[in-house]
ZANU-973576 format. One record per residue: residue number from 0; x, y negated, z of N, C-alpha, C in turn; residue in one letter. Coordinates in nm, 3 decimals, always signed. Each point is the difference from the previous one (the first is absolute). Layout:
N
<atom NUM, <X, Y, Z>, <X, Y, Z>, <X, Y, Z>, "A">
...
***
This chain:
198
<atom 0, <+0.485, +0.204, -1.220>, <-0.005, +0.117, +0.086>, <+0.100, -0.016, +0.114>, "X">
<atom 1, <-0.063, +0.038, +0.126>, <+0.081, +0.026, +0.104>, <+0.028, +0.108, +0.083>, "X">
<atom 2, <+0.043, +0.000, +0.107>, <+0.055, +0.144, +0.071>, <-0.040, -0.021, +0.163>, "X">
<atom 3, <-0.046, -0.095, +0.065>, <-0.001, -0.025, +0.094>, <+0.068, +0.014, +0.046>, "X">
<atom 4, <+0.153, -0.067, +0.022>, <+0.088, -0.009, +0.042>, <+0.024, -0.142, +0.056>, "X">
<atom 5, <-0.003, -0.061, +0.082>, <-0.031, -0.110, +0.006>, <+0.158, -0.065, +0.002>, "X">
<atom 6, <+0.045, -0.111, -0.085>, <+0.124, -0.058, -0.002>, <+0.041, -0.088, +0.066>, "X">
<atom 7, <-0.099, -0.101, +0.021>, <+0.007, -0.128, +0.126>, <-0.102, -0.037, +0.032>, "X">
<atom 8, <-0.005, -0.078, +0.101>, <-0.139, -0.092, +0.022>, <+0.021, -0.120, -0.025>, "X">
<atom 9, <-0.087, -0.082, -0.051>, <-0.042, -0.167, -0.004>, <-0.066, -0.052, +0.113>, "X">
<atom 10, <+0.018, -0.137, +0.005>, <-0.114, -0.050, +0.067>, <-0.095, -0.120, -0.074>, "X">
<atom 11, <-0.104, -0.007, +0.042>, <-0.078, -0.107, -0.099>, <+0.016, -0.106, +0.057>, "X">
<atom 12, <+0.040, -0.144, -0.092>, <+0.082, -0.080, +0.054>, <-0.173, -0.131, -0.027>, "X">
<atom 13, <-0.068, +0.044, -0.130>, <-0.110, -0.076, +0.017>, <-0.101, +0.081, -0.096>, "X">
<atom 14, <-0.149, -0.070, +0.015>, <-0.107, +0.066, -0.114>, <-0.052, -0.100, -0.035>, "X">
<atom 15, <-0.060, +0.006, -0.121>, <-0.058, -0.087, -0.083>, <-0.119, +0.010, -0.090>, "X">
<atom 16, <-0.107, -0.041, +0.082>, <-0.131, +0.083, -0.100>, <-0.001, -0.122, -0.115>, "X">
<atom 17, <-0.033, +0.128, -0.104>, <-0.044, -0.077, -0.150>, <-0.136, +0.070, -0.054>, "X">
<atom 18, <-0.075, -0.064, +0.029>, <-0.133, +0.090, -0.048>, <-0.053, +0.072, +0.110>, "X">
<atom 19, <-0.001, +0.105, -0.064>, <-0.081, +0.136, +0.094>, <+0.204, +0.026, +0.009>, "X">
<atom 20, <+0.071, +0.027, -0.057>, <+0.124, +0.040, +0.018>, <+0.090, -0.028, +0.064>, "X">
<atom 21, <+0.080, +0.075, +0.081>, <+0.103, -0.021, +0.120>, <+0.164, -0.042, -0.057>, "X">
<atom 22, <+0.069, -0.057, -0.008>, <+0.148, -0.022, -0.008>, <+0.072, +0.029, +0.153>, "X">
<atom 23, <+0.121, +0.070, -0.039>, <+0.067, +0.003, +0.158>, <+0.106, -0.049, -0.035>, "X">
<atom 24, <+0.111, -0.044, +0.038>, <+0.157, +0.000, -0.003>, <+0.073, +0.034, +0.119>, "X">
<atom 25, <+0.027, +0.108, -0.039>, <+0.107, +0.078, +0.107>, <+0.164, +0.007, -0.004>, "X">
<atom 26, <+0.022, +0.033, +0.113>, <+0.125, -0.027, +0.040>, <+0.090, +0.069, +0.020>, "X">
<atom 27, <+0.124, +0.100, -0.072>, <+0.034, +0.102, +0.009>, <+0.138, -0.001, +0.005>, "X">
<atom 28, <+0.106, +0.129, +0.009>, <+0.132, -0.020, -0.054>, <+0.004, +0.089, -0.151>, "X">
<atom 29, <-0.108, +0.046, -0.067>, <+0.015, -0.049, -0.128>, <-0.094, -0.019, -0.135>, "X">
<atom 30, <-0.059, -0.147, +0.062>, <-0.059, -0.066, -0.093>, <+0.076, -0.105, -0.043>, "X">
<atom 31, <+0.139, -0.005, +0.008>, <+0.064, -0.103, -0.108>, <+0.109, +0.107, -0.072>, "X">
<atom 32, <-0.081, +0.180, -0.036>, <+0.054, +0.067, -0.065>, <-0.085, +0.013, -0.154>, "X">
<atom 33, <-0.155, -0.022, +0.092>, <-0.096, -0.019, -0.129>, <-0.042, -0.030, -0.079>, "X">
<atom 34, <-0.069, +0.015, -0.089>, <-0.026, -0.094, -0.156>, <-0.174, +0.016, -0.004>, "X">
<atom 35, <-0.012, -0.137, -0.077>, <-0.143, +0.003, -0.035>, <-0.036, +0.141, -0.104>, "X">
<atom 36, <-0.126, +0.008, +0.038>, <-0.100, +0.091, -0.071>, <+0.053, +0.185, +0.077>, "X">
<atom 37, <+0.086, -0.021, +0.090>, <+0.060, +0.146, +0.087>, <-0.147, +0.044, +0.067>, "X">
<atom 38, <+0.007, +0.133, +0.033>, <-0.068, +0.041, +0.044>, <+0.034, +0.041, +0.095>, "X">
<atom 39, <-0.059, -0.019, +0.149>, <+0.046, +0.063, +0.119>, <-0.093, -0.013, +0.109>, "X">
<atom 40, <+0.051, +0.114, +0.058>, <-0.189, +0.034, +0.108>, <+0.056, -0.056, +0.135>, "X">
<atom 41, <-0.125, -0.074, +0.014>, <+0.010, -0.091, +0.142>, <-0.121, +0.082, +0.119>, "X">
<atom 42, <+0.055, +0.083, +0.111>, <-0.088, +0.048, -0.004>, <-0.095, +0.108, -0.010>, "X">
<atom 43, <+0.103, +0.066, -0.132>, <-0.081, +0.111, -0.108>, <-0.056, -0.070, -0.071>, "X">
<atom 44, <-0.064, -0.121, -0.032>, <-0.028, -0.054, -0.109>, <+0.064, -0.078, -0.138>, "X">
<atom 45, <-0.011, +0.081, -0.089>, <+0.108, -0.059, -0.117>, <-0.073, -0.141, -0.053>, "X">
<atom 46, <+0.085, -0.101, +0.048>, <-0.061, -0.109, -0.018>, <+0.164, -0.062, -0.142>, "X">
<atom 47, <-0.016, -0.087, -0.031>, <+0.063, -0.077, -0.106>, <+0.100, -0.119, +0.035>, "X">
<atom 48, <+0.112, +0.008, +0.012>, <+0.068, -0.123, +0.018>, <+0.036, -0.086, -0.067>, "X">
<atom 49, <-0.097, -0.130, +0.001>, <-0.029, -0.125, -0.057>, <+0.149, -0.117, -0.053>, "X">
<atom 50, <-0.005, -0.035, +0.165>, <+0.093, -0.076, +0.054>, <+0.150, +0.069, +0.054>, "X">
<atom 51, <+0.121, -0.076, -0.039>, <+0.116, +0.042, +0.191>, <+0.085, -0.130, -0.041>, "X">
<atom 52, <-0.030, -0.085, +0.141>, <+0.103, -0.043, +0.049>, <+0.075, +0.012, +0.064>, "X">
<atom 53, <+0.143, -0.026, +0.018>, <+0.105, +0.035, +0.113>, <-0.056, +0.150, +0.071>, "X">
<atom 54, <-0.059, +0.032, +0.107>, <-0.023, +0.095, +0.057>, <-0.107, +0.066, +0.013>, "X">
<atom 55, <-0.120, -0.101, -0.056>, <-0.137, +0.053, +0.001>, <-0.046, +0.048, -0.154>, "X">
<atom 56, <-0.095, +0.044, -0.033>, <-0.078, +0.048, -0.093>, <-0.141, -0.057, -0.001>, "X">
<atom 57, <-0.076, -0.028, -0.082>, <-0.163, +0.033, -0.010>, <-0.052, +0.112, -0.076>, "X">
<atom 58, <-0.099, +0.006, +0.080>, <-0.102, +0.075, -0.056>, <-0.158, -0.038, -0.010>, "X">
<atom 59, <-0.098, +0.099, -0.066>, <-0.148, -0.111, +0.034>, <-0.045, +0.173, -0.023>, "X">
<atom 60, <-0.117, -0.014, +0.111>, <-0.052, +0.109, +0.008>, <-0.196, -0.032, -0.052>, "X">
<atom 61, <-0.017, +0.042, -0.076>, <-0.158, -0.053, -0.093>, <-0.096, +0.092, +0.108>, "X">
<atom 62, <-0.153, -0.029, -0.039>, <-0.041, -0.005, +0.081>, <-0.056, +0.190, +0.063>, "X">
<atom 63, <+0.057, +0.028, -0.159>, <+0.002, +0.215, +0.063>, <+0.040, +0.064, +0.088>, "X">
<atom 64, <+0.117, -0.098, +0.005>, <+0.134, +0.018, +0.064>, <-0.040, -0.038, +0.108>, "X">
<atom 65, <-0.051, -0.068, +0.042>, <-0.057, -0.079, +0.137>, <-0.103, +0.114, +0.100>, "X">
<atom 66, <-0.057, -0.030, -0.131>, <-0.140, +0.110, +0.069>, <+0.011, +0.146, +0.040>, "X">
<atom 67, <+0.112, +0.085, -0.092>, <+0.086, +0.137, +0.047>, <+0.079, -0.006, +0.095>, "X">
<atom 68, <+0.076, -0.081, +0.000>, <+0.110, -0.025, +0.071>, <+0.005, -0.069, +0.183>, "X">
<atom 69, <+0.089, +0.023, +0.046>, <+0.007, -0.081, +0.115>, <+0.046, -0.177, -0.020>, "X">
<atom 70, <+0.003, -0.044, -0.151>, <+0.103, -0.107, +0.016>, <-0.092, -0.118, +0.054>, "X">
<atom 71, <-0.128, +0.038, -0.002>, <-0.084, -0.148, +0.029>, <+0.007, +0.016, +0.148>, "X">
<atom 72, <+0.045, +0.069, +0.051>, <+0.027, -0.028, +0.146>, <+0.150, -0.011, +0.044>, "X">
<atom 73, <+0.072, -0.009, -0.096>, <+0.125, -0.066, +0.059>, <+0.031, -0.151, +0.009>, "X">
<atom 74, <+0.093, -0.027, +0.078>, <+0.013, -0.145, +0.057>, <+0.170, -0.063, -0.017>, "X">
<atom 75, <-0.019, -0.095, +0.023>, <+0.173, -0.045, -0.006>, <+0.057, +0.093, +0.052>, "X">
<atom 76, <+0.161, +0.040, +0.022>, <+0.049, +0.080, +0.100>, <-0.037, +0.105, -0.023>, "X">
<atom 77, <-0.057, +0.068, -0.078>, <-0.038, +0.138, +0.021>, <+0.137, +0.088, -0.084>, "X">
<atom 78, <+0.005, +0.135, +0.035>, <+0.096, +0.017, -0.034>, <-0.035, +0.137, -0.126>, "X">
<atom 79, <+0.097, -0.010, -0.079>, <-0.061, +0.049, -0.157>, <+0.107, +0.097, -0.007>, "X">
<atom 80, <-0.071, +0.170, -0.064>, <+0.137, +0.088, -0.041>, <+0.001, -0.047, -0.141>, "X">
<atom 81, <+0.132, +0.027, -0.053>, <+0.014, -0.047, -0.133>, <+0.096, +0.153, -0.065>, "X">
<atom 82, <-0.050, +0.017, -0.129>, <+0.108, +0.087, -0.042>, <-0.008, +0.016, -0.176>, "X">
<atom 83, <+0.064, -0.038, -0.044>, <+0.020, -0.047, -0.134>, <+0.030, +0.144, -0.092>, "X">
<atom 84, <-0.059, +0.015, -0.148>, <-0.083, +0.102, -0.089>, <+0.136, +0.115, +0.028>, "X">
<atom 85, <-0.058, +0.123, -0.040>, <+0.061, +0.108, -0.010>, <+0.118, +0.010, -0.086>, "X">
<atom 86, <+0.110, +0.016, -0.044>, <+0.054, +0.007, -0.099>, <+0.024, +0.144, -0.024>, "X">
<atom 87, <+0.048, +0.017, -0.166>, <-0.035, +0.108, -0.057>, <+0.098, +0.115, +0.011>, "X">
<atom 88, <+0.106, -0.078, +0.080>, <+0.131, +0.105, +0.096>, <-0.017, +0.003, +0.120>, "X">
<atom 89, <-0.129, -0.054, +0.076>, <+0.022, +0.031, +0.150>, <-0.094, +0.093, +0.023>, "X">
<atom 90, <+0.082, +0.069, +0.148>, <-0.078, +0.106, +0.049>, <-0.142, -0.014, +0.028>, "X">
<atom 91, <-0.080, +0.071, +0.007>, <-0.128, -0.009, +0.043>, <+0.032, +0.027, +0.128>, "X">
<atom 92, <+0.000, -0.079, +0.119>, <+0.027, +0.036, +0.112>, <-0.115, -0.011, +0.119>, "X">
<atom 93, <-0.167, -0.053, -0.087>, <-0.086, -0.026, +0.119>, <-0.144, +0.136, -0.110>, "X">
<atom 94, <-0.031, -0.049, -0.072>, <-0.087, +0.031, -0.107>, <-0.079, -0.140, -0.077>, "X">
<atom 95, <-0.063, +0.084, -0.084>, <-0.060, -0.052, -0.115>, <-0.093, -0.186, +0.074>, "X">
<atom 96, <+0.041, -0.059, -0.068>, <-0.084, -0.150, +0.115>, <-0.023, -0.100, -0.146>, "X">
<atom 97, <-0.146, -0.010, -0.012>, <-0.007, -0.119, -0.068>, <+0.018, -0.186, -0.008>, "X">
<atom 98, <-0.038, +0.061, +0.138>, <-0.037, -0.140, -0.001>, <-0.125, -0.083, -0.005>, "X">
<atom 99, <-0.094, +0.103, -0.035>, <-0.177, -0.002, +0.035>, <-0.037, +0.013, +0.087>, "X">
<atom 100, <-0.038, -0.037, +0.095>, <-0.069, +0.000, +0.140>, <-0.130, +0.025, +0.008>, "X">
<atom 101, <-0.037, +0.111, +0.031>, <-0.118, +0.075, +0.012>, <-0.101, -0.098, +0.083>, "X">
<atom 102, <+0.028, +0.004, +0.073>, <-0.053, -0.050, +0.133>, <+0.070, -0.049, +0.135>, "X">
<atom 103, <-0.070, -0.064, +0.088>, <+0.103, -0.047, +0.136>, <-0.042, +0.118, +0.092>, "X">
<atom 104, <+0.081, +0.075, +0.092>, <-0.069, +0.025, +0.134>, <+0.079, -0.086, +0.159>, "X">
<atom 105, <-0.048, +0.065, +0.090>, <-0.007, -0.124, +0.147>, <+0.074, +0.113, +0.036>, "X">
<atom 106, <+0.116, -0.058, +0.074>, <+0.069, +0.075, +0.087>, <-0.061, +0.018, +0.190>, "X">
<atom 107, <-0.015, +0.100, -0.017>, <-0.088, +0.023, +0.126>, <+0.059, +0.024, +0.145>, "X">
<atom 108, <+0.154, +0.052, -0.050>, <+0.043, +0.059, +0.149>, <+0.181, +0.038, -0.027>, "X">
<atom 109, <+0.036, -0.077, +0.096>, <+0.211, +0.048, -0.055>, <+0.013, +0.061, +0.140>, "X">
<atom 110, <+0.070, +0.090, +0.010>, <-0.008, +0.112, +0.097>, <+0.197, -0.017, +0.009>, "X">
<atom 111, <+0.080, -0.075, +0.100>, <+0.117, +0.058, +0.000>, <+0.060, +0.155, +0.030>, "X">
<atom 112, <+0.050, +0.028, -0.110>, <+0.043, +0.200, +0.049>, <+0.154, +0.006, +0.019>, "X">
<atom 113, <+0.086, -0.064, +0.112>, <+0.118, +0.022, +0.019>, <+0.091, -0.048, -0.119>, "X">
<atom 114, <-0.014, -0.080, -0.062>, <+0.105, -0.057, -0.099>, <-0.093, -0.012, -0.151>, "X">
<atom 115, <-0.077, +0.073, -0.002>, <-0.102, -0.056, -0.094>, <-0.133, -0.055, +0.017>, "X">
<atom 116, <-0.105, -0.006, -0.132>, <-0.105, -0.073, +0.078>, <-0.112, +0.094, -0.121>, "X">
<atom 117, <-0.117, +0.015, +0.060>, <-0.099, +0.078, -0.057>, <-0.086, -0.099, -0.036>, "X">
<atom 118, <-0.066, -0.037, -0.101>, <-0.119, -0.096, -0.001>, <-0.092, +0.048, -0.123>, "X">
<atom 119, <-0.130, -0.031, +0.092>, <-0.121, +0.039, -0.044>, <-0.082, -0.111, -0.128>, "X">
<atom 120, <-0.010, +0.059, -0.055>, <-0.096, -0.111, -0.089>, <-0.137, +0.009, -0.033>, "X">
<atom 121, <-0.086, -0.052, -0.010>, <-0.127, +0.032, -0.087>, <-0.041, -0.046, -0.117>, "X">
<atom 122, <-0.050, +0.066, -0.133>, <-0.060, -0.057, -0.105>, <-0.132, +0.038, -0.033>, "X">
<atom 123, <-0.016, -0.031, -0.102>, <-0.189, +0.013, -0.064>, <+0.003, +0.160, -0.047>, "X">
<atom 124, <-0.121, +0.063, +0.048>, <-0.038, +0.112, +0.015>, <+0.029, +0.032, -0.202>, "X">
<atom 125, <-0.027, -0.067, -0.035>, <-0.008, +0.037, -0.178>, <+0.100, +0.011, -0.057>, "X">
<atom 126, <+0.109, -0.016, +0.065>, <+0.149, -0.015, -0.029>, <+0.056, +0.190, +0.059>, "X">
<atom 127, <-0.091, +0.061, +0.102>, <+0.030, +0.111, +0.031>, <+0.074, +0.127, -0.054>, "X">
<atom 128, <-0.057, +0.002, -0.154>, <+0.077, +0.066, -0.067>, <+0.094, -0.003, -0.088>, "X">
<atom 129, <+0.097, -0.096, +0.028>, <+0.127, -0.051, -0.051>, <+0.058, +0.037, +0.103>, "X">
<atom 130, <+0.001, +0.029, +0.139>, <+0.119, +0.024, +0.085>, <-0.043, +0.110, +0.060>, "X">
<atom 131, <+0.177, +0.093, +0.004>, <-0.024, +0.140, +0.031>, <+0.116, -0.012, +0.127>, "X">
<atom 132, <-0.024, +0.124, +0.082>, <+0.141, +0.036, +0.090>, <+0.086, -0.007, -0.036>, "X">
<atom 133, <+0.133, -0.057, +0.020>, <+0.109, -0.044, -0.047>, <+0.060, -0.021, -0.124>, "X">
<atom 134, <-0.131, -0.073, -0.048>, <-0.003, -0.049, -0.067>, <+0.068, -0.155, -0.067>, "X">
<atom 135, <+0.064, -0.027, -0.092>, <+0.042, -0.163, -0.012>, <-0.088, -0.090, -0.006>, "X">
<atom 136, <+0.033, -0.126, +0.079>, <-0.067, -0.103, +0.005>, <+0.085, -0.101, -0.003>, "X">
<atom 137, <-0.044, -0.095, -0.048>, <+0.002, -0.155, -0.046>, <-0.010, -0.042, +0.144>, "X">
<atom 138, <+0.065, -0.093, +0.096>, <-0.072, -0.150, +0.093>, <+0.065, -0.088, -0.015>, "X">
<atom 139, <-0.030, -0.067, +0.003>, <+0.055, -0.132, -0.075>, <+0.111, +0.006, -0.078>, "X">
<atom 140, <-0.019, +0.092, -0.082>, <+0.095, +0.052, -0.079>, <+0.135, +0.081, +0.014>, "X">
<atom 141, <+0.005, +0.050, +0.146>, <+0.102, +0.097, +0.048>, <-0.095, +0.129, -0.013>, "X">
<atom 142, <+0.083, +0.071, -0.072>, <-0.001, +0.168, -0.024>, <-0.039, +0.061, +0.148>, "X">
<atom 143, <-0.082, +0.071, +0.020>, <-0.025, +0.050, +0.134>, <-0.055, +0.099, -0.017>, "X">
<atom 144, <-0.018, +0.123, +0.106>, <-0.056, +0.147, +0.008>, <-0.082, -0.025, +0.082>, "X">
<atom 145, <-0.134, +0.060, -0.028>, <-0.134, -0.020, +0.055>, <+0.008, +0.144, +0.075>, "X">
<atom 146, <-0.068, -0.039, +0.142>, <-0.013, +0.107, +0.073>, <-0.128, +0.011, +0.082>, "X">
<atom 147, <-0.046, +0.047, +0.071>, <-0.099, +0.024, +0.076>, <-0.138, -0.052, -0.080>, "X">
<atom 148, <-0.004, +0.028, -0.140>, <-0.098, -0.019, -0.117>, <-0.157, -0.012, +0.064>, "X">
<atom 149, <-0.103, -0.085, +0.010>, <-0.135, +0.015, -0.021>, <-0.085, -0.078, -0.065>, "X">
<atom 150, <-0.134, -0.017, -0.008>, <-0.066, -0.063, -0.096>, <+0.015, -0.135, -0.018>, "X">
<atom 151, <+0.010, -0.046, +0.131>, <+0.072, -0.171, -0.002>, <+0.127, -0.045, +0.077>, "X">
<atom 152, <+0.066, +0.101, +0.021>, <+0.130, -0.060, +0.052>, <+0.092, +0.106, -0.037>, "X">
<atom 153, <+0.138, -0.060, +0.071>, <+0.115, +0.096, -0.025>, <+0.109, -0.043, +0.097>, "X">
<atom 154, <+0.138, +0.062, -0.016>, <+0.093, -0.047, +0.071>, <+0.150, -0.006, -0.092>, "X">
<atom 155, <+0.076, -0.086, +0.032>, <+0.131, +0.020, -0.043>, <+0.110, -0.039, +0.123>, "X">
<atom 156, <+0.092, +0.100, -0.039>, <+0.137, -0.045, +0.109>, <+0.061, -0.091, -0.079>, "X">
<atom 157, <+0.115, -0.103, +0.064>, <+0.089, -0.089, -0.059>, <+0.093, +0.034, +0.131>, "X">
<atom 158, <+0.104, +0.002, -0.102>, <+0.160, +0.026, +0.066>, <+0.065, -0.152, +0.040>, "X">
<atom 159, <+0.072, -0.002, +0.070>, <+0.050, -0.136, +0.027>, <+0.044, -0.060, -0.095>, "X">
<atom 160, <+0.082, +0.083, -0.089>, <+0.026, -0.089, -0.117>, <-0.100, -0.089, -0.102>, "X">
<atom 161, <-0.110, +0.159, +0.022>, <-0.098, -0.141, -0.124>, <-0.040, -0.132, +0.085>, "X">
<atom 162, <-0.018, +0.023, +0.176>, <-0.117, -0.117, +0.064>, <+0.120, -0.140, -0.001>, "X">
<atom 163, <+0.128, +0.040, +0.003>, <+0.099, -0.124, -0.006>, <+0.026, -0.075, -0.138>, "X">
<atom 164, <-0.036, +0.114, -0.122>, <+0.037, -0.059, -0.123>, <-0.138, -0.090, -0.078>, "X">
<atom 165, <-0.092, +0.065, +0.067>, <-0.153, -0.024, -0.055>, <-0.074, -0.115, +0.047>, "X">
<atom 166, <-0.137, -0.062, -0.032>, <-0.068, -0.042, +0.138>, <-0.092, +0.067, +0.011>, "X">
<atom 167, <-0.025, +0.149, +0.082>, <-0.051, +0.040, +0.105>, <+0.067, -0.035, +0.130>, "X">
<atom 168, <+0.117, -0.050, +0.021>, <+0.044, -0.083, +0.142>, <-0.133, -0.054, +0.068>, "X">
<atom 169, <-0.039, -0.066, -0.143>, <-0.083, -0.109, +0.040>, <-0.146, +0.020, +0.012>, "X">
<atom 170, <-0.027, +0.127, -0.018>, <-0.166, +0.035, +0.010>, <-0.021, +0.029, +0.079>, "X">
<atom 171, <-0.166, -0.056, +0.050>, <-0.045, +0.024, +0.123>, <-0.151, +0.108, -0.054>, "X">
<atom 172, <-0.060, +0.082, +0.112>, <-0.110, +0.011, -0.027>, <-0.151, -0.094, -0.037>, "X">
<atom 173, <-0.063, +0.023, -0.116>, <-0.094, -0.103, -0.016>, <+0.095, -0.042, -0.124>, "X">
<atom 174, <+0.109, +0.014, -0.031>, <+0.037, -0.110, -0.163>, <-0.009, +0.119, -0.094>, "X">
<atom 175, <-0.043, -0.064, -0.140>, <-0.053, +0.094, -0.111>, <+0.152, +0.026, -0.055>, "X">
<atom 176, <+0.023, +0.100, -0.101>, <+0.065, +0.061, -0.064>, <-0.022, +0.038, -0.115>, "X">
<atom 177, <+0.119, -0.023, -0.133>, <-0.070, +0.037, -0.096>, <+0.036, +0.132, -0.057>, "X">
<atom 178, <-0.106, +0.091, -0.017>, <+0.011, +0.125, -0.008>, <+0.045, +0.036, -0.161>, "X">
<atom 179, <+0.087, +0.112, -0.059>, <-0.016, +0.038, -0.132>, <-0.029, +0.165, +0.006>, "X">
<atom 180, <-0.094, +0.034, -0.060>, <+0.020, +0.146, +0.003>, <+0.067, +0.076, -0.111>, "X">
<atom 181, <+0.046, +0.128, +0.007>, <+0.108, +0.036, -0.094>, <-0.086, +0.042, -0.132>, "X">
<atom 182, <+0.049, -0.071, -0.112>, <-0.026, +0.021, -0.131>, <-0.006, +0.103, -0.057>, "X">
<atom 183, <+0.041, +0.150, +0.021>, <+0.000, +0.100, -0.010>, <-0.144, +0.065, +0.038>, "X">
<atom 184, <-0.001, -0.033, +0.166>, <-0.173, +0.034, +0.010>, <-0.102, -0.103, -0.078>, "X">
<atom 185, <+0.052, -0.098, +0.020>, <-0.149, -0.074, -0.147>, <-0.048, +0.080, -0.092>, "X">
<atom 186, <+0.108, +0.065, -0.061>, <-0.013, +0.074, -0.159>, <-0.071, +0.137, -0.007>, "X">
<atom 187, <+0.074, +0.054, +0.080>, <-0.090, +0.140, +0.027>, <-0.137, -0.048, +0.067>, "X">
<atom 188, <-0.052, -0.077, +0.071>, <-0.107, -0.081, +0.057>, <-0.103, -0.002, -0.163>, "X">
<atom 189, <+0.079, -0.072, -0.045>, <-0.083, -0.017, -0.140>, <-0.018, +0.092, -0.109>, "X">
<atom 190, <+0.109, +0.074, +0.030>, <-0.024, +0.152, -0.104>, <-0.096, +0.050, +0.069>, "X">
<atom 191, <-0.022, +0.054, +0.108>, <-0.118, +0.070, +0.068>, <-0.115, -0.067, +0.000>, "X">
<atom 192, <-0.017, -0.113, -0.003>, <-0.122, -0.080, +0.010>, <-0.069, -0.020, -0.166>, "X">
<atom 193, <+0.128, +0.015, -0.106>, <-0.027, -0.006, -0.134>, <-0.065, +0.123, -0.037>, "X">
<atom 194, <+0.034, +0.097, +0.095>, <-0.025, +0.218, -0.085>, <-0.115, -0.012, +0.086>, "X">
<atom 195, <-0.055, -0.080, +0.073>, <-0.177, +0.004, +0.076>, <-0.098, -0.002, -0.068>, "X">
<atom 196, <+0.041, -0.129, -0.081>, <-0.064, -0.114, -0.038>, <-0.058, +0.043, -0.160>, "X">
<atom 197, <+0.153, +0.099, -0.067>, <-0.021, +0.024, -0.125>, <-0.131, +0.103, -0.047>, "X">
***
């Protein structure tokens, strides 16, 4: 479990297909804190740490992971949020984050607003009722408040602090994102869909 809080970024130093399955090894200031079999979301995706040498880590992303995710379109150099499991004394300081990645959406539009930045996203119409007006959201695994809500898009602000600590620096319009929606609406989603049905 995570909080979307994002702790550092990596960079991917190489990839390595095995199969249908992806390996990355990334590059961080702290993956020579980590241990095999850790869990930590790259991303928002809770992927498994295999490998760490000196400064890097591996990971291998199978082929679910591929197909949900944005990772089959990342490249050397790309730059990765990283933020390692919840512990059972820390604050909840973003909300509830698995680490399941719903789906990707496309960032459509970054709007500078005087010291912050507004950006638009779009996702799949079927995903609609998981996100509400200021509501929590998952992007690439930073905690964010959804605003200007409709059937396929939305908006979030980022403060300078998250766009310097994160990589949204680095997003342009047109690159996918991996979306999580908040676990809380899943459930009631499925209680109501269960009292239909019964």
């Amino acid at each position: 479990m995570f909080t979307g809080i994002v702790e550092t970024t990596g960079r991917i130093k190489d990839i390595d297909a095995n199969g249908s399955n992806m390996s990355f090894w990334i590059e961080s200031d702290i993956s020579n804190q980590l241990k095999p079999d850790q869990s930590v979301s790259h991303n928002g995706v809770c992927l498994t740490v295999e490998e760490v040498s000196e400064n890097q880590h591996k990971v291998t992303a199978i082929q679910e992971t591929l197909d949900k995710t944005n990772f089959s379109h990342l490249e050397k150099g790309a730059l990765i949020n990283l933020e390692r499991c919840l512990l059972p004394t820390s604050r909840l300081d973003g909300h509830i984050v698995q680490g399941h990645v719903d789906t990707t959406g496309v960032c459509k539009n970054i709007k500078e607003k005087d010291g912050s930045r507004e950006i638009e996203l779009t996702f799949p119409k079927m995903f609609a009722s998981l996100i509400i007006e200021k509501g929590s959201i998952s992007v690439n695994g930073i905690s964010l408040t959804a605003f200007n809500v409709k059937k396929k898009r939305f908006s979030v602000a980022i403060i300078p602090y998250t766009f310097e600590h994160t990589n949204i620096k680095e997003l342009k319009p047109g690159d996918q994102v991996n979306l999580e929606f908040d676990i809380l609406g899943k459930y009631i989603l499925r209680k109501l869909s269960l009292g239909k049905n019964s």
